[in-house]
C-alpha positions in Angstrom: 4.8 -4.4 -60.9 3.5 -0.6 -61.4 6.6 2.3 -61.3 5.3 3.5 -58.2 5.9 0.3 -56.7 9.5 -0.1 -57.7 10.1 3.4 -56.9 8.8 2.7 -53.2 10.9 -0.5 -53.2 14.3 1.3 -54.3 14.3 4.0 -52.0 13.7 1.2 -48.9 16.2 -0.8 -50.2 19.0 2.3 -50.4 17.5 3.9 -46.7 17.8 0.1 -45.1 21.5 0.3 -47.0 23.2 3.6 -46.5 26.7 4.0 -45.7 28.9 7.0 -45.3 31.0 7.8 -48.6 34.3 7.2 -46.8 33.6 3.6 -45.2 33.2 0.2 -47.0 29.9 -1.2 -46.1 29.1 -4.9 -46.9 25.3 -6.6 -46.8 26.2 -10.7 -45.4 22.7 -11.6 -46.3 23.1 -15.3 -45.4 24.6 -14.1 -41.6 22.1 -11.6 -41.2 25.4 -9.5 -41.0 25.3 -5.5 -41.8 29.3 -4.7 -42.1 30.7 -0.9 -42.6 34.8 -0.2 -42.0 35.5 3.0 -41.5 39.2 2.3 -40.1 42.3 4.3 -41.9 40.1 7.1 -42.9 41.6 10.1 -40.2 38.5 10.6 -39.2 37.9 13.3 -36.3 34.3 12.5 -35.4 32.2 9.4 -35.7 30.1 9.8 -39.5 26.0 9.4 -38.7 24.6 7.8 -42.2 24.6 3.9 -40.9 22.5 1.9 -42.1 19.8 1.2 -39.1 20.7 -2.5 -40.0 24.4 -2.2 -39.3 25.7 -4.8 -36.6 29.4 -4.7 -36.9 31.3 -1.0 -36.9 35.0 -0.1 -37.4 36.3 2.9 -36.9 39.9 1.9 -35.6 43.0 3.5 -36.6 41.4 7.1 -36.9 41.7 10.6 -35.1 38.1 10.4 -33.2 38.5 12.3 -29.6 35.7 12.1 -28.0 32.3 10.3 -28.2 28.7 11.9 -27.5 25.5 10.1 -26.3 24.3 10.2 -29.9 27.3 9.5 -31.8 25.3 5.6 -32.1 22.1 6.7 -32.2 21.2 4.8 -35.5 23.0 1.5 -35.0 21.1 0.4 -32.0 21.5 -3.2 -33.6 25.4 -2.9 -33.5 27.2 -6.4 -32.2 30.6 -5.5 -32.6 32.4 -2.4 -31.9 35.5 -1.4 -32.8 37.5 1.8 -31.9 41.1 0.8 -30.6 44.0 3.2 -31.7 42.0 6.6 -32.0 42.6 9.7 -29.5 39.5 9.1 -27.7 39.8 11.0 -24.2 36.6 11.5 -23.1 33.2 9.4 -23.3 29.9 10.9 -22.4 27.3 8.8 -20.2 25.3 6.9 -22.1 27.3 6.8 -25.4 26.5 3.1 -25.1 23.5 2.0 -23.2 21.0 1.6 -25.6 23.9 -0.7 -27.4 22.0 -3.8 -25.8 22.8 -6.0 -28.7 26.5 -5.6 -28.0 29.1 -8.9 -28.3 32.5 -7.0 -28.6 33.6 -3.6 -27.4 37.4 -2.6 -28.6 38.2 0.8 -27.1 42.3 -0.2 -26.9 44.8 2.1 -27.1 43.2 5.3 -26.9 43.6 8.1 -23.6 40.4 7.6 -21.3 40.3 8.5 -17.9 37.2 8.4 -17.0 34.7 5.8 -18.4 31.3 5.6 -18.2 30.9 2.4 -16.2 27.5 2.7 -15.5 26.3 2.0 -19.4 27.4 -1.2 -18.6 24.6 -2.4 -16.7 22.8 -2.7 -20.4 25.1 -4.5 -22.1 24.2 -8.1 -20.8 25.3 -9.7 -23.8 28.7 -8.2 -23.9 31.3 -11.2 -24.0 34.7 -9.0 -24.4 35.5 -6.0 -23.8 38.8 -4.2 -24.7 40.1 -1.4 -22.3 44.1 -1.9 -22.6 46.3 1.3 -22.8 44.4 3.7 -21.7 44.4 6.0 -18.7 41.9 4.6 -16.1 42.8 4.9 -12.7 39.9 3.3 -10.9 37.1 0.9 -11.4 33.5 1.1 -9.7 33.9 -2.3 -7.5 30.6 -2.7 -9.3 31.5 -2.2 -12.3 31.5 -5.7 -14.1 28.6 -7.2 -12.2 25.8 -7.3 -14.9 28.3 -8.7 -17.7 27.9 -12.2 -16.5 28.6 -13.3 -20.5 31.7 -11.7 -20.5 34.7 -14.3 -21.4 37.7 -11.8 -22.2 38.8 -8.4 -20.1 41.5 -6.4 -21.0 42.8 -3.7 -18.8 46.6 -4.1 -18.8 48.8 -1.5 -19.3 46.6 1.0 -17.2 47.3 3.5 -14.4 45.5 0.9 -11.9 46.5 1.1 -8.3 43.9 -0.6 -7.1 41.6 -3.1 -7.9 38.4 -3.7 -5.4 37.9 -7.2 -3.9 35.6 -9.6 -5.6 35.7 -7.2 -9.0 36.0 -10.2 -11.2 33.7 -12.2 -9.2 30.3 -11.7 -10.7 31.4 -13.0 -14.1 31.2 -16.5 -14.2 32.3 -17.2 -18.0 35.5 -14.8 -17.6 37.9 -17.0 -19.1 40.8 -14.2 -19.8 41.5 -11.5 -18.0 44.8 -9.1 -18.9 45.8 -6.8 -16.4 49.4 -6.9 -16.6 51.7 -3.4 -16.7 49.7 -1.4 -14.1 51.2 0.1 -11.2 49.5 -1.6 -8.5 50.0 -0.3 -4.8 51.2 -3.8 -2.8 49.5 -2.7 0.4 46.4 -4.5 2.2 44.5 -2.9 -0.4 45.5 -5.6 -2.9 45.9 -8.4 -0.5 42.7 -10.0 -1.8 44.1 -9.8 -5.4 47.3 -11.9 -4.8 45.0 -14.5 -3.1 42.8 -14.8 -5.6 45.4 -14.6 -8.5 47.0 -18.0 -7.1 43.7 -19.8 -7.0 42.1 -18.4 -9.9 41.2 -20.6 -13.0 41.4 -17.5 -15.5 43.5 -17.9 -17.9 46.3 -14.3 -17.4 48.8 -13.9 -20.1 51.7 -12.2 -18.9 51.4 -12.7 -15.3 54.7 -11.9 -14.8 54.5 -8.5 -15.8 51.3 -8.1 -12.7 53.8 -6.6 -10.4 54.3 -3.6 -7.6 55.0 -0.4 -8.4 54.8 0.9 -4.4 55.6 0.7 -1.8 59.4 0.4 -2.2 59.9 -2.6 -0.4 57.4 -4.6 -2.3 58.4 -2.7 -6.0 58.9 -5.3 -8.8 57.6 -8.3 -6.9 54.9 -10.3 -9.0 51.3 -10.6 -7.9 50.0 -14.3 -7.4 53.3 -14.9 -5.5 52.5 -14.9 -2.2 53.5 -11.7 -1.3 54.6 -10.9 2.4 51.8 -9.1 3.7 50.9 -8.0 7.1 47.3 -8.0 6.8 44.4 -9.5 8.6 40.3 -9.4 8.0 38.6 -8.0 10.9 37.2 -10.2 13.6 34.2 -8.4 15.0 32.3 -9.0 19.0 29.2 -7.7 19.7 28.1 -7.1 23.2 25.3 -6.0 24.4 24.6 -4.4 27.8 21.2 -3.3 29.5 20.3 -2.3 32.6 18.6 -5.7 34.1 17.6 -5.3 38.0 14.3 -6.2 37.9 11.3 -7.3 35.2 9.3 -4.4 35.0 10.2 -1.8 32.3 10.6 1.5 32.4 10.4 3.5 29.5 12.8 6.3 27.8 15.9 5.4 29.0 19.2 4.1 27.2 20.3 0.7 25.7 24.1 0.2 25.4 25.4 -1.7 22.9 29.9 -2.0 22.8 31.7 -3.4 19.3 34.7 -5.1 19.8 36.8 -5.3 16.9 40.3 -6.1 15.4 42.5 -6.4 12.2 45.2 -5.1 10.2 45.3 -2.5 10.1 43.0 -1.8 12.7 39.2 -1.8 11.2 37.2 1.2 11.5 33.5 0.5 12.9 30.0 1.6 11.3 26.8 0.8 12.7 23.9 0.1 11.1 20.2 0.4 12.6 16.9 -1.2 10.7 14.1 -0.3 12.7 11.0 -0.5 11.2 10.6 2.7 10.2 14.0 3.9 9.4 17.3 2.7 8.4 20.5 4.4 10.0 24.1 4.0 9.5 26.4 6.1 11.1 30.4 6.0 10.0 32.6 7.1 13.1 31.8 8.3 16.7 29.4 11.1 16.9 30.2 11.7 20.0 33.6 12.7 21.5 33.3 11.1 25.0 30.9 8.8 26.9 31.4 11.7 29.5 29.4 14.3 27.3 26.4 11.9 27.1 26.1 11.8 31.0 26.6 15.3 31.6 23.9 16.1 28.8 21.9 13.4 27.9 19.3 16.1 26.7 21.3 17.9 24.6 23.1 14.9 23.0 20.2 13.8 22.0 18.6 16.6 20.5 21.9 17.5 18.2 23.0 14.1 17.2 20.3 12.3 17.0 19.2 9.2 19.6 21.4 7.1 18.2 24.9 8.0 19.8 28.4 6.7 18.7 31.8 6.5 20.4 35.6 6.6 19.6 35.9 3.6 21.4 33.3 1.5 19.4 30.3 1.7 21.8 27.0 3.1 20.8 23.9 4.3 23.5 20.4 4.2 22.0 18.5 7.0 24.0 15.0 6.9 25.1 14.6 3.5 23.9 11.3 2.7 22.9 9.3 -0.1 21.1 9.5 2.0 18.1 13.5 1.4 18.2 13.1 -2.3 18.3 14.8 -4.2 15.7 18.3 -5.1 14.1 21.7 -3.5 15.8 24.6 -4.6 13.7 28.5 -3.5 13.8 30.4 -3.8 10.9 34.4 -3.7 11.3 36.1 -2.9 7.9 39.7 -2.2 7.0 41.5 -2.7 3.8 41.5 -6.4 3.8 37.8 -6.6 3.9 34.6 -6.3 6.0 32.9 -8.7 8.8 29.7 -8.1 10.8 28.0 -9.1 14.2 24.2 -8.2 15.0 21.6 -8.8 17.6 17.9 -8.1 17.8 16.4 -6.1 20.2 12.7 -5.9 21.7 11.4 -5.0 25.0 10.0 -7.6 27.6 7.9 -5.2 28.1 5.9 -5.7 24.9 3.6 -9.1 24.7 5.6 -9.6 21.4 8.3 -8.0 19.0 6.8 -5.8 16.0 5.9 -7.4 12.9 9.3 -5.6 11.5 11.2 -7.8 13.2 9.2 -10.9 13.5 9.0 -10.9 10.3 12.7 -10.6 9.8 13.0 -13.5 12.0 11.1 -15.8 9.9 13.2 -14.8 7.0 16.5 -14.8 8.7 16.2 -18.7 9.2 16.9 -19.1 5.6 19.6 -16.5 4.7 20.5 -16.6 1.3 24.4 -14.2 1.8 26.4 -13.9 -0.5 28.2 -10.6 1.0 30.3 -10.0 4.5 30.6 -12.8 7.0 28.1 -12.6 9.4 29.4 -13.3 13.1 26.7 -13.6 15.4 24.0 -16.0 17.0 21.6 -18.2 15.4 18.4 -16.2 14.7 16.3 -17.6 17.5 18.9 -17.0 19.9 19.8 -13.8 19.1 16.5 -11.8 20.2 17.4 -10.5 23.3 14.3 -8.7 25.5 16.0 -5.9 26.8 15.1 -4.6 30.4 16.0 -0.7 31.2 16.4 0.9 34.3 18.3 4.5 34.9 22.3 3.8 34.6 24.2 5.0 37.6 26.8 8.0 37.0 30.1 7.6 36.4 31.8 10.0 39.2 35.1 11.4 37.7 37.7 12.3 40.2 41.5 13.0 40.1 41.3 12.8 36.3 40.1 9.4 36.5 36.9 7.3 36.3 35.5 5.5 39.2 34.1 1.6 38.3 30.6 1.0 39.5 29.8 -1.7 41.4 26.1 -2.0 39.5 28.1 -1.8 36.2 29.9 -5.1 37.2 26.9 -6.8 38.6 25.0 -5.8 35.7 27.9 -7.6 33.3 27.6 -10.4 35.3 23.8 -11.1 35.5 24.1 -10.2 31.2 27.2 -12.9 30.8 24.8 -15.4 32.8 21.1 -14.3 31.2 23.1 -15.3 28.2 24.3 -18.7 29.1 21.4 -20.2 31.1 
């Protein structure tokens, strides 16, 4: 072998090999294994000479405060991490994304607030990851949902309040989860959690220490105990009302649609509208009274929008059209959780429905939900070909509101169009 050669070959081998002159770095040849500790050293920022081979890190034990988005750059091969008892307090987005490789992620005992959950759609092949003592305050309901390797989670001694329903539901390996010594808030909030803490296979150390810090009368009782909650999901009605007096159809006028729903505490109400050309959801009335829409259907229509909401959980579509035809759904949510009805709308007077919704149809007859219960009609049933005729005005005397006769009627005829 010529000098040049060996030359060549000896600088390869001590780039592939680098390590920073304050860690220990060890080459485990017959693991494929790239090892440098850098714990005990009082380092203040992570050191940038890895090897690009390296694929287990330590730098516990140190003074590191913060972390960049490049402070890994050259160990994009790293499979363990390990940075538990430093001062780290803040964590720039990204700082581990391109980790993709990653098994083990130790950030324990260290002062972060805010974390930046969304690297962790990357790491798929993450199967623990350490979080304990820190300072988080929330979690992205989301947050876990790509880590479906994950088998250990450790988030006790927090400042969690609250925890999301379903957040440890997307991992279906989670075999230990430590959440114990956070101050969660015992309202409906947490309902789901004390449900799903007595039914749960997860192994949770410590589960006497998963207790209520608020409100008073629920401070110091343990989670997973049945606690005495007043809390209810939402059940959710949907009913529909148009104008039926006769089969011809007349065009531009309004559809009313009115979502009953209750709960504790009481749900709020948000419609959602997939026509198909648009998808609408609207949170709260729009509108402050049904009153304002019949003294100015114009200008209601022109400020909010056609799609008008009220306090009292109705909604009028204005100048209905075949371009409006397609999926009206009200979803009732409230701390406990969410449920939803929905009914599809086309005119008679069209020979058939849009492709939009015939086409959701088709697909509708084999839902695949995982999500909010769906309270409604089959999908063949629930097309309903909506007739529309001027509505008669309300006439408001003596600070109250007359009842139509035609409203009645109209009721009626719907109750019995949808029983026959």
């Amino acid at each position: 072998m010529d000098l040049f050669t060996c030359l060549l070959i000896t600088l390869l081998l001590v780039g592939i090999q680098s390590c920073p002159e304050v860690c220990r770095c060890v080459a485990k040849k017959k693991y494929e294994r790239y090892v440098a500790d850098c714990s005990y050293q009082d380092l203040q920022v992570v050191p940038q000479d890895f090897s690009s081979n390296t694929t287990t890190l330590t730098l516990s034990v140190n003074h590191i405060a913060s972390l960049g988005e490049e402070s890994f750059a050259n160990t994009a091969k790293l499979q363990g991490l390990w940075l538990s008892y430093n001062q780290i307090g803040t964590v720039a987005v990204g700082t581990f994304s391109f980790l993709v490789h990653l098994r083990a992620l130790d950030l324990s005992h260290n002062q972060i607030n805010n974390f930046p959950w969304r690297d962790l759609s990357n790491l798929t092949s993450l199967q623990q990851l350490k979080l304990s003592n820190n300072h988080l305050e929330k979690i992205p309901p989301e947050a876990f949902r790509p880590l479906k390797d994950l088998r250990s989670l450790w988030l006790s001694d927090n400042r969690l309040a609250i925890l999301s329903d379903g957040t440890f539901s997307s991992m279906p390996k989670l075999a230990q989860l430590q959440i114990n010594n956070n101050p969660f808030d015992c309202t409906c909030k947490i309902w789901w959690l004390d449900g799903w803490l007595q039914s749960t296979l997860v192994s949770i150390p410590e589960k006497k220490s998963v207790t209520c810090a608020t409100p008073e009368t629920q401070k110091g009782l343990i989670l997973g105990r049945s606690l005495k909650l007043d809390c209810a999901l939402p059940s959710v009605q949907l009913v529909y009302h148009s104008s039926l007096e006769n089969s011809k159809l007349k065009d531009g006028l309004t559809l009313q649609l009115h979502c009953n729903a209750v709960g504790k505490p009481p749900p709020k109400i948000r419609w959602k509208i997939q026509t198909a050309d648009q998808h609408v959801a609207i949170d709260g009335p729009n509108v402050e009274r049904e009153e304002d829409l019949l003294r100015d259907p114009a200008g209601s229509s022109q400020s909010r929008g056609r799609f008008l909401v009220f306090k009292n959980g109705s909604m009028a579509v204005t100048k209905f059209s075949k371009a409006n035809e397609g999926i009206y759904t009200c979803q009732a949510y409230n701390d406990v959780g969410s449920r939803e009805a929905f009914v599809h709308v086309a005119l008679t007077g069209s020979e058939k429905p849009t492709t939009f919704l015939k086409n959701h149809l088709q697909a509708s007859k084999n839902p695949n939900k995982t999500g909010d219960i769906r309270e409604g009609l089959t999908s063949d049933e629930n097309v309903k070909f909506v007739y529309l005729i001027p509505t008669m005005p309300k006439t408001v005397c003596n600070g109250g509101t007359q009842s139509q006769l035609g409203f009645w009627s109209l009721f009626l005829f719907c109750l019995l169009a949808h029983y026959s």
